[in-house]
C-alpha positions, 0 to 999 in steps of 0.5 A: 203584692204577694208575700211568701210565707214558706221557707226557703229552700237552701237545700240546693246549693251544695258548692257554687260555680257561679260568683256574683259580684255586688256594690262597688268592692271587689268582693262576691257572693255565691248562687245561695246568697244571692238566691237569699237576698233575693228572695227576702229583698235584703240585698242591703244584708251582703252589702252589710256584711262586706263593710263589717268584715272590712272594720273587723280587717281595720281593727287588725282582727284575723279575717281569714274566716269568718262566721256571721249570724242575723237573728232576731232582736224584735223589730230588729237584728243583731249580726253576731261576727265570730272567727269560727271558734265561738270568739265574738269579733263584732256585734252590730244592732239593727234597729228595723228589719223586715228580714222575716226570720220564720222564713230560715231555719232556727230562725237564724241566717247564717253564711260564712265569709273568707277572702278570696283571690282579688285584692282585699275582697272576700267571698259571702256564702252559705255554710252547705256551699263550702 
Protein backbone atom coordinates (compact mmCIF):
# COMPACT_ATOMS: atom_id res chain seq x y z
CA UNK A 1 0.00 0.00 0.00
CA UNK A 2 1.01 3.37 -1.10
CA UNK A 3 0.34 6.33 1.09
CA UNK A 4 -0.11 9.75 -0.18
CA UNK A 5 2.13 12.30 1.23
CA UNK A 6 0.88 15.29 -0.94
CA UNK A 7 -1.80 17.54 -0.01
CA UNK A 8 -4.84 17.71 -1.51
CA UNK A 9 -5.76 19.57 -4.21
CA UNK A 10 -9.28 21.44 -3.41
CA UNK A 11 -8.54 23.95 -5.77
CA UNK A 12 -10.88 22.57 -8.17
CA UNK A 13 -14.01 22.61 -6.50
CA UNK A 14 -15.53 26.04 -6.80
CA UNK A 15 -19.46 25.17 -6.76
CA UNK A 16 -21.05 21.63 -7.02
CA UNK A 17 -23.78 20.05 -9.51
CA UNK A 18 -23.11 17.12 -8.27
CA UNK A 19 -24.85 15.94 -4.51
CA UNK A 20 -23.97 12.69 -3.05
CA UNK A 21 -26.08 11.18 -0.63
CA UNK A 22 -24.48 9.06 2.65
CA UNK A 23 -25.52 6.83 5.32
CA UNK A 24 -28.92 6.20 6.19
CA UNK A 25 -30.34 10.17 6.56
CA UNK A 26 -31.35 12.57 4.05
CA UNK A 27 -28.48 14.58 3.87
CA UNK A 28 -25.54 15.02 1.10
CA UNK A 29 -22.35 15.94 0.53
CA UNK A 30 -20.69 17.73 -2.50
CA UNK A 31 -17.88 16.60 -5.10
CA UNK A 32 -15.21 18.21 -2.46
CA UNK A 33 -16.17 16.21 0.06
CA UNK A 34 -16.61 13.67 -0.99
CA UNK A 35 -13.30 13.77 -3.10
CA UNK A 36 -11.85 14.48 0.92
CA UNK A 37 -13.21 11.66 2.52
CA UNK A 38 -12.27 9.69 -0.25
CA UNK A 39 -8.84 10.44 -0.55
CA UNK A 40 -8.02 10.30 3.70
CA UNK A 41 -10.53 7.22 3.69
CA UNK A 42 -12.66 9.26 6.32
CA UNK A 43 -15.80 8.47 5.00
CA UNK A 44 -16.76 8.30 9.08
CA UNK A 45 -15.81 12.10 9.04
CA UNK A 46 -19.62 13.32 7.02
CA UNK A 47 -20.97 10.55 8.96
CA UNK A 48 -19.77 12.43 12.24
CA UNK A 49 -20.59 15.62 11.36
CA UNK A 50 -24.24 14.78 10.17
CA UNK A 51 -24.96 13.34 13.72
CA UNK A 52 -23.23 16.38 15.44
CA UNK A 53 -25.16 18.82 13.35
CA UNK A 54 -28.25 16.77 14.39
CA UNK A 55 -27.52 16.95 18.51
CA UNK A 56 -26.83 20.69 17.96
CA UNK A 57 -30.54 20.79 16.07
CA UNK A 58 -31.96 18.68 19.34
CA UNK A 59 -30.31 21.14 21.77
CA UNK A 60 -32.60 23.79 20.23
CA UNK A 61 -29.42 25.66 18.89
CA UNK A 62 -29.75 27.64 15.29
CA UNK A 63 -28.44 25.12 12.60
CA UNK A 64 -29.09 27.21 9.57
CA UNK A 65 -25.34 27.41 9.42
CA UNK A 66 -22.81 25.99 10.57
CA UNK A 67 -19.01 26.00 10.34
CA UNK A 68 -17.09 22.81 11.46
CA UNK A 69 -13.46 22.65 11.93
CA UNK A 70 -11.06 18.75 12.68
CA UNK A 71 -7.83 19.74 13.91
CA UNK A 72 -5.31 17.96 15.49
CA UNK A 73 -5.19 17.04 19.02
CA UNK A 74 -2.36 14.54 19.16
CA UNK A 75 -3.30 11.19 18.23
CA UNK A 76 -6.71 12.54 18.03
CA UNK A 77 -8.97 15.48 16.92
CA UNK A 78 -11.39 18.07 17.98
CA UNK A 79 -14.27 18.95 15.86
CA UNK A 80 -15.02 22.55 16.87
CA UNK A 81 -18.87 23.39 15.51
CA UNK A 82 -19.61 27.43 15.26
CA UNK A 83 -22.58 29.25 14.01
CA UNK A 84 -20.30 31.33 11.76
CA UNK A 85 -19.55 34.21 13.94
CA UNK A 86 -16.97 32.58 16.31
CA UNK A 87 -19.70 31.17 18.63
CA UNK A 88 -18.51 27.67 19.71
CA UNK A 89 -22.11 25.38 19.37
CA UNK A 90 -20.15 21.72 20.22
CA UNK A 91 -16.93 20.91 20.91
CA UNK A 92 -16.31 16.86 20.27
CA UNK A 93 -12.92 15.00 21.41
CA UNK A 94 -11.67 12.33 19.03
CA UNK A 95 -9.53 10.11 20.66
CA UNK A 96 -7.70 8.40 17.54
CA UNK A 97 -7.65 9.40 14.12
CA UNK A 98 -5.59 8.70 11.07
CA UNK A 99 -6.77 11.67 9.45
CA UNK A 100 -3.19 12.86 8.26
CA UNK A 101 -3.44 16.63 8.86
CA UNK A 102 -0.22 17.66 7.01
CA UNK A 103 -2.21 16.36 4.10
CA UNK A 104 -4.79 19.87 4.26
CA UNK A 105 -3.82 23.48 4.53
CA UNK A 106 -3.04 25.01 7.88
CA UNK A 107 -3.54 21.50 8.89
CA UNK A 108 -7.08 22.33 9.86
CA UNK A 109 -10.21 20.82 7.40
CA UNK A 110 -12.70 22.84 7.33
CA UNK A 111 -16.43 22.53 5.61
CA UNK A 112 -19.51 24.16 6.23
CA UNK A 113 -22.95 23.00 6.81
CA UNK A 114 -26.46 24.46 6.01
CA UNK A 115 -29.85 22.65 5.53
CA UNK A 116 -30.91 21.89 2.42
CA UNK A 117 -34.67 21.12 0.54
CA UNK A 118 -35.27 17.54 1.85
CA UNK A 119 -36.66 17.05 5.34
CA UNK A 120 -34.43 17.51 8.34
CA UNK A 121 -31.33 17.21 6.22
CA UNK A 122 -28.36 19.11 5.42
CA UNK A 123 -25.72 19.60 3.05
CA UNK A 124 -21.78 19.17 3.88
CA UNK A 125 -19.50 21.18 1.65
CA UNK A 126 -16.38 22.98 1.26
CA UNK A 127 -15.88 26.66 2.01
CA UNK A 128 -14.63 27.60 -1.91
CA UNK A 129 -18.14 25.45 -3.31
CA UNK A 130 -20.59 27.93 -1.65
Amino acid sequence: MTVQNTKLDTSQYTGSSVFIRFGFSNSIMTEGVAYIAHEMKAHWLVQDIDLYVREIAKEGKDTSFIVCHLTKDGDGAIMTFEDGNDNVLKKVKIGYTSFDFSRVDDEKLTVWVQPNEMRNSYTIFLPSEY
